[in-house]
N, C-alpha and C positions, 0 to 999 in steps of 0.2 A: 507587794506588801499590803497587809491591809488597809491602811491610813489611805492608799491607792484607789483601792478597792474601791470602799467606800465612798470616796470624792467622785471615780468613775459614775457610779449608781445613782449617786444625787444630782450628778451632771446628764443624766441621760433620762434623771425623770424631771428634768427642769424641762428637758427639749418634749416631754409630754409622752415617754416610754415606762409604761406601768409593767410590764411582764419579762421581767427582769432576771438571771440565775446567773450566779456568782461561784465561783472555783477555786479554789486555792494555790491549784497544780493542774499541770500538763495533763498528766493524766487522768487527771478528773474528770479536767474539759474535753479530753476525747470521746469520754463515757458518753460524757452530756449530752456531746456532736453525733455520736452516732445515735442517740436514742429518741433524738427531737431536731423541730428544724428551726432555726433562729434568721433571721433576717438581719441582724448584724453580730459582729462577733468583733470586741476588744479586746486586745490580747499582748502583756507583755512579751519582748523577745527573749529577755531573762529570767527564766521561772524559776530558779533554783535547786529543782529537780534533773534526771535525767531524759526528761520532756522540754523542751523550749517551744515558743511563738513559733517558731520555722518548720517546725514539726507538726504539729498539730495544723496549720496551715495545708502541709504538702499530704501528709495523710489523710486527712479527713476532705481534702480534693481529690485526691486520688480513688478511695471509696464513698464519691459522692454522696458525702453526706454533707457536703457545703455545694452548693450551685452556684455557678457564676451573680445569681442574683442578688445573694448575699453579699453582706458589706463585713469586707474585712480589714480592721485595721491597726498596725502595728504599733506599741509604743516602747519606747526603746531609750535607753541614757548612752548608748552607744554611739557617736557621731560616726562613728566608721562603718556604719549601717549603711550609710547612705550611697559610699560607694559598691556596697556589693547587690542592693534592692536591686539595682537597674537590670543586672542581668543574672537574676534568679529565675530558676524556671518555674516556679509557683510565687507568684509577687501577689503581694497585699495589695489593696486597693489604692492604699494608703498608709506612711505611717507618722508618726509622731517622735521627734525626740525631748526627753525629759531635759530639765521641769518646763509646763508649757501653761500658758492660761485659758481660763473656759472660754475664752473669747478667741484664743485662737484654733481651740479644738474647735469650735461649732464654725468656723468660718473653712476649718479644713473639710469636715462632716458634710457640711453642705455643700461643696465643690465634689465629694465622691456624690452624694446623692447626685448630683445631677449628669455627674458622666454613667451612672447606674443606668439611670432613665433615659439616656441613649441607647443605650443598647439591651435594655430592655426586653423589645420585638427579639433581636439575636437569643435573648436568652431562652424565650420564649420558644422559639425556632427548634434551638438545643437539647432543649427537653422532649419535644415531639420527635430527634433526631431529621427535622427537616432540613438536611445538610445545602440545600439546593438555594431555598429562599434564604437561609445562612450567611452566603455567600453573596446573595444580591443585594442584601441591605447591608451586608461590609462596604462593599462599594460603594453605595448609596451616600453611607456617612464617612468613607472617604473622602466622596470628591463635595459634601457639605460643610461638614469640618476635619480640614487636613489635617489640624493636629495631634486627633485621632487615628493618624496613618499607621502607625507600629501595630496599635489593637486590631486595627480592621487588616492590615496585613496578613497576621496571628490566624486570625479568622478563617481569611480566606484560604490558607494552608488547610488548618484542621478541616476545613470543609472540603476541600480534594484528598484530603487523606481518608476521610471517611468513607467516601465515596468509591475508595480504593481506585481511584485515578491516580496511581502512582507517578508515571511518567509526567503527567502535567504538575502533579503537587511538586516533583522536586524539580520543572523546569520554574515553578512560582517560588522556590526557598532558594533555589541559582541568582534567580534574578533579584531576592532582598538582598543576600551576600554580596552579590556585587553593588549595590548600591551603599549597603551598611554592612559594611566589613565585621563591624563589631557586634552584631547582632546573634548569639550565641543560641536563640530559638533555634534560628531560619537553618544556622547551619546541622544541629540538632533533626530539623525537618529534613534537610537531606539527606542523612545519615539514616533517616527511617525509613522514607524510599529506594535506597539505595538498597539496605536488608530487602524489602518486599522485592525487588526487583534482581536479588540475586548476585547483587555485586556487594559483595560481602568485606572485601579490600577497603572499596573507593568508601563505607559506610565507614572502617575503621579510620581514616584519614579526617572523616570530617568529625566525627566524634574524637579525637584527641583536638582537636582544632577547637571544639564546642569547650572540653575543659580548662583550653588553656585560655582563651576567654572568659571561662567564669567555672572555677573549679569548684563551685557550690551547684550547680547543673547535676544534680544526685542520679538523675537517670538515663544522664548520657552513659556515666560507669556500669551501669544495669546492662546497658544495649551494647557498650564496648564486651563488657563481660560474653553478652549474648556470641556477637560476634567471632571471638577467639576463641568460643568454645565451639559453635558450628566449622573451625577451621583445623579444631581437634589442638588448638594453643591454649593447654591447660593452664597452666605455667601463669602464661599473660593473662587470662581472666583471674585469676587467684593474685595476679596483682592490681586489677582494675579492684577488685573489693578492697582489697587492705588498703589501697588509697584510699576508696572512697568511705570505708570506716575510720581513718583519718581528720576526715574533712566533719563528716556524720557519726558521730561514733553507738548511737543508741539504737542503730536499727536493727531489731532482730532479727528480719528476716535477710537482710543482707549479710549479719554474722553467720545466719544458721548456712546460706550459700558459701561464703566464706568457709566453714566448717566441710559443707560435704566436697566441695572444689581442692581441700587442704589433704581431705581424707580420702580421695581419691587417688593425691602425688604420694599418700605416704609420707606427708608432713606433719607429723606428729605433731610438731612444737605450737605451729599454726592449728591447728584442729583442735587440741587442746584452752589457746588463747580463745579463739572463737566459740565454742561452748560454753567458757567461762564466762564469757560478754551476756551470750545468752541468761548461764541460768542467772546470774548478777540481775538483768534489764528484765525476767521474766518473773524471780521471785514472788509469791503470791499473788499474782496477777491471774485474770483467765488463759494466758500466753503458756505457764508453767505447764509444759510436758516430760512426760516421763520418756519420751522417747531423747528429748536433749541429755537425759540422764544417765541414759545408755551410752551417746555416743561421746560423753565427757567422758566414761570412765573407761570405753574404751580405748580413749587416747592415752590418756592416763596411763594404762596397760601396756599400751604402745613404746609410749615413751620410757617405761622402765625394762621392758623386755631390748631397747636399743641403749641400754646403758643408764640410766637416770634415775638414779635409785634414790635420790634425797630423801630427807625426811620431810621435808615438806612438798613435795608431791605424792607421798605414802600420806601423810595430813589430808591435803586437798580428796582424794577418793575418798577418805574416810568421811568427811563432811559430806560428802557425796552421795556415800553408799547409805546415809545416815537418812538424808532426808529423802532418797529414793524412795526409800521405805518406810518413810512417815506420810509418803504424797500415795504411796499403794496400798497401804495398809487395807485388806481385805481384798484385795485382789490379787488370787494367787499364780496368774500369769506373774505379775509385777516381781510378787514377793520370789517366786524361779528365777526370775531374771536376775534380780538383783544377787542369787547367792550363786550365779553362772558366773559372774561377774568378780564376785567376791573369789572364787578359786581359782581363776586365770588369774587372777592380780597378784593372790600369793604364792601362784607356779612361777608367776614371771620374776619374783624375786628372790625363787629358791628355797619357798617357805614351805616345805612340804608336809612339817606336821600343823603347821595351821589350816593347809589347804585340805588336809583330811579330815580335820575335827568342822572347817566349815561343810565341806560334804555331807557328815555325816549328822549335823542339823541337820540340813537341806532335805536329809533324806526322812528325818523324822517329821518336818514342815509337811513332807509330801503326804506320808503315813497320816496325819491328824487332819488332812485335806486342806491347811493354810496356802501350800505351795503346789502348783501344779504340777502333777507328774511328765516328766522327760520321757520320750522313747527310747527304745532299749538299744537302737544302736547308737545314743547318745551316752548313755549312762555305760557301753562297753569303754567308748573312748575317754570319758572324764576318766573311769577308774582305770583305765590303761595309763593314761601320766599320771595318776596318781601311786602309780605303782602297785593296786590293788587287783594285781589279774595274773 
């Protein structure tokens, strides 16, 4: 909210921060994150959008463009945050639940600043990718301050994984599990050595293990996924996404897997959903392709050629076909495509003089060079169902 906003801004130039930039939305602030580097980041969990704090979070970590040395921290009216923070696999630094006073944000602030400047050196480390001295000063401030044990643990994993010391990394995440059962990283970290290592089985066991632990762990289902598909268990990866769009529902690139995983089994109904997630979460954004537009409407096509003839999925391709061609416009690969498109969909529904009169555009589009020309043993076969031969 803004009222938020604002209070934020005058609370953080009271602590003596002049260079300040404020967002409205999820996706603003991803723009923001990736285009500049910020040293701290506050961020509601509830954005109102179909971007949230959690997201922006694991995304803009994931394409570093936040470094461990940034301070991130969460604020939230949700008390039931608190039980799922602990074992997320991108945790804030910190978060806040609403309504809070400036005296107890600056007294939380200063508590992350100063677990920052522990590990500081590590971050430092990190960036040079010195995986080696990474791992000495986890120890270091282990055995300094224990109650940094889980972070310097973390640590010490990512730095034998990097090092593609597989076998020692997942005897170092054996050894957290047995100690902290509940530790959803660690078993996560054996499930990665266990892929590098070839045992593709003992990986999927620890990874449903990692979800039921904390079924907000987004890229255990990536790495489940990964797994059933090296096993040729289409099937099961195509339900590791739809869980974990579930859980996650705005990731694109998880729907668009979702979608080629669906379009693979010949699940129409699923490849159609997931497109639609897409072009919904993609709409004018830099994300909008015209290739999700193809494979919407050839689900579409799919699903009326197997019986589905409604009139509102004849609607939906129509809105479809509509903006295809408002997102192509001058480009006459695009514009072919789109009226390929158009005549399978009213083949598939029987529609034969439709399907000829859009042909027979199509073919005028070509003639005025809007549309790109087909080859000729394409152009035998359209007009072969079309009856034209």
């Amino acid at each position: 909210m803004g009222e938020m906003r604002s209070m934020l801004k005058a609370l953080m130039t009271s602590l003596g921060y002049s260079n300040i930039d404020v967002e409205p939305s999820g996706q603003a602030a991803i723009k923001r994150l990736l285009s500049n580097h910020y040293s701290i980041v506050l961020s509601d969990y509830n954005l109102g959008g179909v971007i949230n704090g959690q997201q922006i979070l694991e995304i803009t970590r994931k394409l570093y463009a936040l470094d461990h040395s940034t301070i991130f921290i969460m604020i939230t009216a949700d008390i039931a945050y608190e039980n799922v923070v602990s074992v997320l696999e991108y945790q804030p630094d910190s978060y806040l639940v609403k309504p809070f006073t400036p005296a107890a944000f600056q007294r939380r602030f200063e508590r992350v600043q100063k677990q920052k400047s522990v590990f500081d050196e590590i971050n430092q480390f990190r960036k040079k990718q010195d995986f080696v001295n990474m791992e000495v000063k986890a120890k270091e401030i282990m055995l300094q301050q224990p109650h940094f044990g889980s972070l310097c643990l973390k640590i010490i994993g990512e730095s034998l994984f990097a090092r593609k010391r597989y076998k020692e990394a997942k005897r170092h995440y054996m050894q957290v599990t047995r100690e902290h059962v509940n530790f959803a990283w660690a078993h996560h970290g054996v499930a990665l050595c266990e892929m590098k290592l070839g045992n593709t089985l003992a990986a999927i066991d620890n990874l449903n293990t990692t979800i039921k632990l904390s079924r907000h762990f987004l890229s255990a289902y990536d790495l489940l996924a990964d797994a059933q598909e090296k096993l040729g268990n289409y099937e099961a990866a195509q339900a590791a996404m739809l869980t974990v769009l579930q859980v996650s529902p705005y990731s694109i690139e998880r729907s668009e897997r979702l979608g080629k995983l669906s379009n693979r089994l010949q699940d129409w109904k699923n490849t159609e959903h997931a497109y639609a997630r897409i072009l919904r979460l993609a709409r004018d954004t830099s994300e909008e392709k015209v290739e999700h537009y193809y494979n919407y409407l050839h689900a579409i096509t799919n699903l009326i050629e197997n019986g589905d003839t409604s009139s509102k999925l004849v609607e939906k391709f129509r809105r479809a076909l509509t903006r295809l061609r408002s997102l192509g416009k001058g480009n006459p690969i695009v514009v072919s495509n789109s009226f390929r498109a158009e005549v399978q969909q009213y083949l598939s529904r029987d529609h034969q003089g439709e399907a000829i009169k859009s042909w027979q555009q199509w073919n005028q589009m070509i003639e005025k060079g809007i549309a790109a020309p087909i080859k000729d043993t394409q152009v035998k076969v359209i007009k072969h169902r079309l009856g034209l031969l």
